[in-house]
N, C-alpha and C positions, 0 to 999 in steps of 0.2 A: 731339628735333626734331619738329617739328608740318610739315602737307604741304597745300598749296593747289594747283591749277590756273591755270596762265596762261592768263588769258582763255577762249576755248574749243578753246585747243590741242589739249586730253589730255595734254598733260607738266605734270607733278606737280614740284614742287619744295620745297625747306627751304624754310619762311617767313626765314628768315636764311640771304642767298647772301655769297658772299663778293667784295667790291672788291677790284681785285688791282691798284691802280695806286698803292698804297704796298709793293709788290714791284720794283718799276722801280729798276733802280741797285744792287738788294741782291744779295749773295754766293748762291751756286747753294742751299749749305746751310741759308739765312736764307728764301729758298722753298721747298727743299723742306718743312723745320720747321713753314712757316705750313699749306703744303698739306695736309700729314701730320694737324695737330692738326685743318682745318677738315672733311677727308674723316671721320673720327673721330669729330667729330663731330655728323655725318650733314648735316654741307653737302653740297648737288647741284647750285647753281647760283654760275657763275664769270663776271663782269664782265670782259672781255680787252679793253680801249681803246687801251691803251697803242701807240705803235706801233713802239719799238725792236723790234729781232730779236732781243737777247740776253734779254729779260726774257720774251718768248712763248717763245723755245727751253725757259729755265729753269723753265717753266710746263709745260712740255709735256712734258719729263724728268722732272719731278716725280710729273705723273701717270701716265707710264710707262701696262703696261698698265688704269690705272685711269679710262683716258680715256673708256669706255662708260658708266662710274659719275655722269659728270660730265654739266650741261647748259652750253655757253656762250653768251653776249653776246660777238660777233665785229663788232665796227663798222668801217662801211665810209665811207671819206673821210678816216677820221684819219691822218696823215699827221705825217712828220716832215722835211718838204723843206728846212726852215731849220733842221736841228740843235735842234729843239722842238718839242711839238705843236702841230699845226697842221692844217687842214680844205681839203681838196684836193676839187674837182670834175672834174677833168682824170681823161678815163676812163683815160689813160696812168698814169699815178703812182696812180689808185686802184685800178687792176688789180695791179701790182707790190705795192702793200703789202696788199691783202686777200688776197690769190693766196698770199702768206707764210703768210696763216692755216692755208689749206689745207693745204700742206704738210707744216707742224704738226702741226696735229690734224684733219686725213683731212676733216672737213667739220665747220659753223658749224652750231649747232642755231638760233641765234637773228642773222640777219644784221641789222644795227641801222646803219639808215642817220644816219649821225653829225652830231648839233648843229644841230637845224634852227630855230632860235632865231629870225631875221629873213624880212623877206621876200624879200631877194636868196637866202638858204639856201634858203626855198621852191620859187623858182624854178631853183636849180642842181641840183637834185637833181628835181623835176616835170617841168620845162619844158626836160632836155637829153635826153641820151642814158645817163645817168645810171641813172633809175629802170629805164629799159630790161636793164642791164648785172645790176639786182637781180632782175628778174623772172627773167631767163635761167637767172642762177645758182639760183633756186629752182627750176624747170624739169627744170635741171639736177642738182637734188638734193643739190648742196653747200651752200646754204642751208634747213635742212629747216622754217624759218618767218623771216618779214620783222620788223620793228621799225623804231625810231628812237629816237631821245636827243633832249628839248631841256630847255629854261627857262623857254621861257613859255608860258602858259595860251591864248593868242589864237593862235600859230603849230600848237603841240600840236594845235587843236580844228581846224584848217586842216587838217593830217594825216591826221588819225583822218578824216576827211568823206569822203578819196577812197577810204576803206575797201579799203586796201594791208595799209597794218597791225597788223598780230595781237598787238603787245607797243608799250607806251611807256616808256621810262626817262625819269623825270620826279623833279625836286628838290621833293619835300615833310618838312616841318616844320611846327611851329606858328607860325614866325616869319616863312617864305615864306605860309603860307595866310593870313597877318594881312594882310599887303602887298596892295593893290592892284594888277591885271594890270600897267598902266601901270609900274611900280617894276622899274628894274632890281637883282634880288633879287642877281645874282652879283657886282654893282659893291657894294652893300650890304655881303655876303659880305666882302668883301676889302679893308675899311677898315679902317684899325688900331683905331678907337676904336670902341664899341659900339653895334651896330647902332640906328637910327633908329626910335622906337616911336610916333614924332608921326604917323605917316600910319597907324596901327592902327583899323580903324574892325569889328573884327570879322570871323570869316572871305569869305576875298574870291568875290564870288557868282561870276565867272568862272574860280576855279579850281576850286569846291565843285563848279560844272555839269559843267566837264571833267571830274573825276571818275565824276562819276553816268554821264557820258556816254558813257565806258569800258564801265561794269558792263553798259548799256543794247545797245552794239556789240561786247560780248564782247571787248571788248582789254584784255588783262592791265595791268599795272604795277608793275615794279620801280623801288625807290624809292633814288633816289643823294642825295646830301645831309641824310641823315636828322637828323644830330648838327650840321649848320651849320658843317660843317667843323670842331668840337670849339665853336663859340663856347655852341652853348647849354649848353654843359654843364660851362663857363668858369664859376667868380665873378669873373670880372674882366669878362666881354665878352660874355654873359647880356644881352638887351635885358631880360628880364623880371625881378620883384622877386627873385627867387631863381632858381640854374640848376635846369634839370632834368635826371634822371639819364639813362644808357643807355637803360636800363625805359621810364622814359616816352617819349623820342622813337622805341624800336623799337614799341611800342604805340600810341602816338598815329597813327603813318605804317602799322600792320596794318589800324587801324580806320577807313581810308579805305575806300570805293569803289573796287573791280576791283584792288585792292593783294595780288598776290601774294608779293613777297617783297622783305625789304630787304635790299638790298649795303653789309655793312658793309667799311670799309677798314681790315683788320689788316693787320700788318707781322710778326707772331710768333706762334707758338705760345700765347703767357701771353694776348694779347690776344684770339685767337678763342677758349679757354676763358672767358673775361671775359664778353665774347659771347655766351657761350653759359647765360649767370647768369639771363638776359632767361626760362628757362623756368621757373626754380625761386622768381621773384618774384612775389608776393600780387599781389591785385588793386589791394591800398592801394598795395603801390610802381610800380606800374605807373600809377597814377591820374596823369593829365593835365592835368584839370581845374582845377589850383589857378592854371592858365597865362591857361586862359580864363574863370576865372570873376572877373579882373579887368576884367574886362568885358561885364559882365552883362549889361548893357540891350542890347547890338549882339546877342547870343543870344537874347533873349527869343521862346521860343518854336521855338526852331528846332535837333535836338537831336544834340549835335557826338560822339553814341556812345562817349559815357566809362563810361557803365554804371550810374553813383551811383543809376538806378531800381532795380536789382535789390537784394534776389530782389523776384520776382512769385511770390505764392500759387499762379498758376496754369503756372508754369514757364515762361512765355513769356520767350524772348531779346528782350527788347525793344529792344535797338538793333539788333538783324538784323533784326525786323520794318522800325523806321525806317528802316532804309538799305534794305529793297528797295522801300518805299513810296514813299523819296524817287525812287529812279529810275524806277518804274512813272511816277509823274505828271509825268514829263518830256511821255509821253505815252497818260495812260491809255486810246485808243483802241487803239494801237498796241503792251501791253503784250512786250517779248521771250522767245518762250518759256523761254529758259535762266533770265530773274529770276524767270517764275513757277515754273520748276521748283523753283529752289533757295527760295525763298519755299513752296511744297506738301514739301519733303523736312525743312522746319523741324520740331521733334517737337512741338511747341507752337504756335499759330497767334493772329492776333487775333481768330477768333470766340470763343475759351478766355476772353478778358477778363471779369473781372467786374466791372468799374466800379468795384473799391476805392478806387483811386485813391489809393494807399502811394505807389505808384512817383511819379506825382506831387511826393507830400510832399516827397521825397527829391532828387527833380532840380532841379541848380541855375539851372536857364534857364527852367523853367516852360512846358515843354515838353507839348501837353494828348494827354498819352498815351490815356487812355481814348477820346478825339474819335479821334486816329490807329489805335489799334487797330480800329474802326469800322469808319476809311476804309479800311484793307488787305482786310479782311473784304468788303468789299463789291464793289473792286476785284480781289480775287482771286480772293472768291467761296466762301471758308476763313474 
C-alpha cells in the first residue's frame, strides 16, 4: 500500500480506500470476509454512505476493536425515508440517521455533507440550518474534519469557495473528465447502451480547473466512480476503442490533482486482493494514454501526467513538476505555500533541466516540456 494526505488534514491514508456500498444487503460473514482481506491489506480508508442500520452495524462488528486502524467517510443527509436512498435536509431525519453513525463507530473522521450536485442541494445545505448542525458537530468533536460528495464540476467549485471543506468525494474517470460540465455524466452512467463519445472534445477545462483548484486550497479528494461503474472496463460498454483495465482507471484517477485516494467498491475478499494487483503493475499496464491519445489535437500541448516523458537524464518527475506548475499559475502571484512546499521537497527540480528534450520526443501531446520546466524554475525560484 502506498500513503498520501488528504488535503492538508495530516491524516494519511491507502491510495486505495475501500467503497462499502456493495456490502449493503450482504450476510454479516460476506463483510466481515471483505473487511478482513481490505484491513490486510493495509486499507485505512472506508466510504460509509449507505444509510440502512443493518449494513453500518455489520461494518462496525467487523471492525470490532480495529476501528482506530480505520479513517471513515460518514455522510450526512443520506437518508432512507422511502425504503431507498435518498437525500434529506430535514435537520430532523438527518439528525436520527447521522446520529446512527455515532453510535456505531464512536465518531466520523470525515463528515461528508451528501450529494450537493444542483443548486437547490446548494442552497439546503448553505442557506438552512443544515450547515450550522455540521459545524456544531465538528465543534463538538464527533466530526473530526468536514467534506462533501457531488458530480458536477460547477456545484463542486461552488463548495470548495465557501472554504468549509477539507475533503471532496468527486466522480472521475477518463470518460467523465471527457464530458463537458454541462453533461449529465450520471444519467450517461446508467444508460444501457454505451456511453456517448460524440460530445468528447478533450479533457473538460471546468473539471481539469476544479482539480487544480483543490491542490491550490488544500482540499483532498477521494475518487468514487473510478471504473464507470464497471462500463469502462466492459468490451461491451467501453465508450472507448478498447476497455481499459483496473490499472489504468485506479492510475489515471491517482494522477489527478489533490487525489488522495480511490474508493474502490468490492463485495469480497477475492476482489479487494484483485485490487490490490493495481501495486505490482508496470508502468506499461498502468499507461492510460492509449485513451487519450485518440485525441490528440484536443491535448496538444497540454500535459494529461501519463508519464511516456520519462525517464529524464536528469531525474526530474516531470509530470509532478507539471501538475504543481499547473496549479501555481492558477495564480502565480498568489503561489500556496503547501504547492511550493511539495514542489521544493521534489528531489529533482526544473532548474536540473537540460534542454535535451528526449522527454519531448517521447510525449504524445507535444507537450514543450523544456519551456515548462523554465516556467517552474522561475516561478518557484528552483
Amino acid at each position: 500500500m502506498q500513503f498520501r494526505e488528504i488535503g492538508q488534514t495530516g491524516v494519511r491514508v491507502g491510495v486505495i480506500g475501500l467503497g462499502c456500498e456493495h456490502l449493503d444487503h450482504k450476510p454479516y460473514a460476506q463483510v466481515k470476509e471483505t473487511i478482513d482481506a481490505a484491513l490486510a491489506a493495509g486499507v485505512t480508508h472506508l466510504d460509509v454512505f449507505m444509510p440502512g442500520q443493518e449494513v453500518r452495524e455489520n461494518i462496525a462488528r467487523a471492525l470490532g476493536n480495529r476501528r482506530k486502524d480505520v479513517t471513515i467517510q460518514g455522510h450526512i443527509g443520506s437518508t432512507d425515508i422511502h425504503q431507498q436512498y435518498d437525500i434529506s435536509r430535514d435537520l430532523k431525519v438527518v439528525r436520527r440517521f447521522f446520529e446512527g453513525y455515532l453510535r456505531l463507530f464512536g465518531y466520523i473522521d470525515f463528515g461528508m455533507m451528501f450529494f450537493i450536485d444542483s443548486e437547490e442541494d446548494y442552497r439546503g445545505v448553505f442557506e438552512t440550518d443544515f450547515i450550522q448542525y455540521v459545524l456544531e458537530r465538528k465543534r463538538q468533536g464527533d466530526i473530526r474534519h468536514i467534506g462533501f460528495s457531488s458530480h458536477s464540476p460547477v456545484m463542486a467549485r461552488r463548495v470548495i469557495e465557501t472554504g468549509v471543506p477539507e475533503l471532496m468525494m468527486f466522480s472521475i474517470n477518463p470518460a467523465f473528465d471527457l464530458h463537458p460540465a454541462g453533461i449529465d455524466v450520471l444519467q450517461r452512467l446508467t444508460q444501457a447502451d454505451k456511453m456517448d463519445v460524440s460530445a468528447f472534445q478533450g479533457l473538460d477545462p471546468v473539471r481539469a480547473e476544479l482539480y487544480k483548484l483543490c491542490e491550490q486550497k488544500g482540499v483532498g479528494i477521494t475518487v468514487m466512480k473510478a471504473l464507470g461503474a464497471g462500463k469502462l472496463i466492459s468490451p461491451e460498454h467501453t465508450p472507448f476503442a478498447r476497455p481499459l483495465t483496473v490499472a489504468q482507471c485506479v492510475h489515471y484517477a491517482l494522477t489527478r490533482p489533490a487525489v488522495a485516494a480511490v474508493m474502490l467498491g468490492c463485495q469480497n475478499g477475492q476482489e479487494v486482493r484483485r485490487a490490490m494487483e493495481y501495486f505490482d503493475a508496470s508502468e506499461e499496464e498502468r499507461d492510460y494514454s492509449h485513451v487519450l491519445g485518440t485525441l490528440k489535437s484536443e491535448f496538444r500541448g497540454h500535459c494529461v501526467y501519463c508519464g511516456h516523458c520519462q525517464p529524464c537524464p536528469s531525474g526530474i518527475d516531470i509530470a509532478a513538476v507539471n501538475k504543481y506548475l499547473d496549479v501555481a499559475r492558477l495564480d502565480e502571484a498568489n503561489v500556496p505555500p503547501s504547492i511550493r512546499s511539495h514542489y521544493l521537497h521534489l528531489e529533482h527540480r526544473g532548474s536540473e533541466c537540460i534542454a535535451c528534450k528526449s522527454c519531448e520526443k517521447r510525449c504524445p501531446f507535444g507537450v514543450p516540456v523544456a519551456e515548462n520546466m523554465r516556467a517552474a524554475q522561475r516561478i518557484f525560484g528552483e
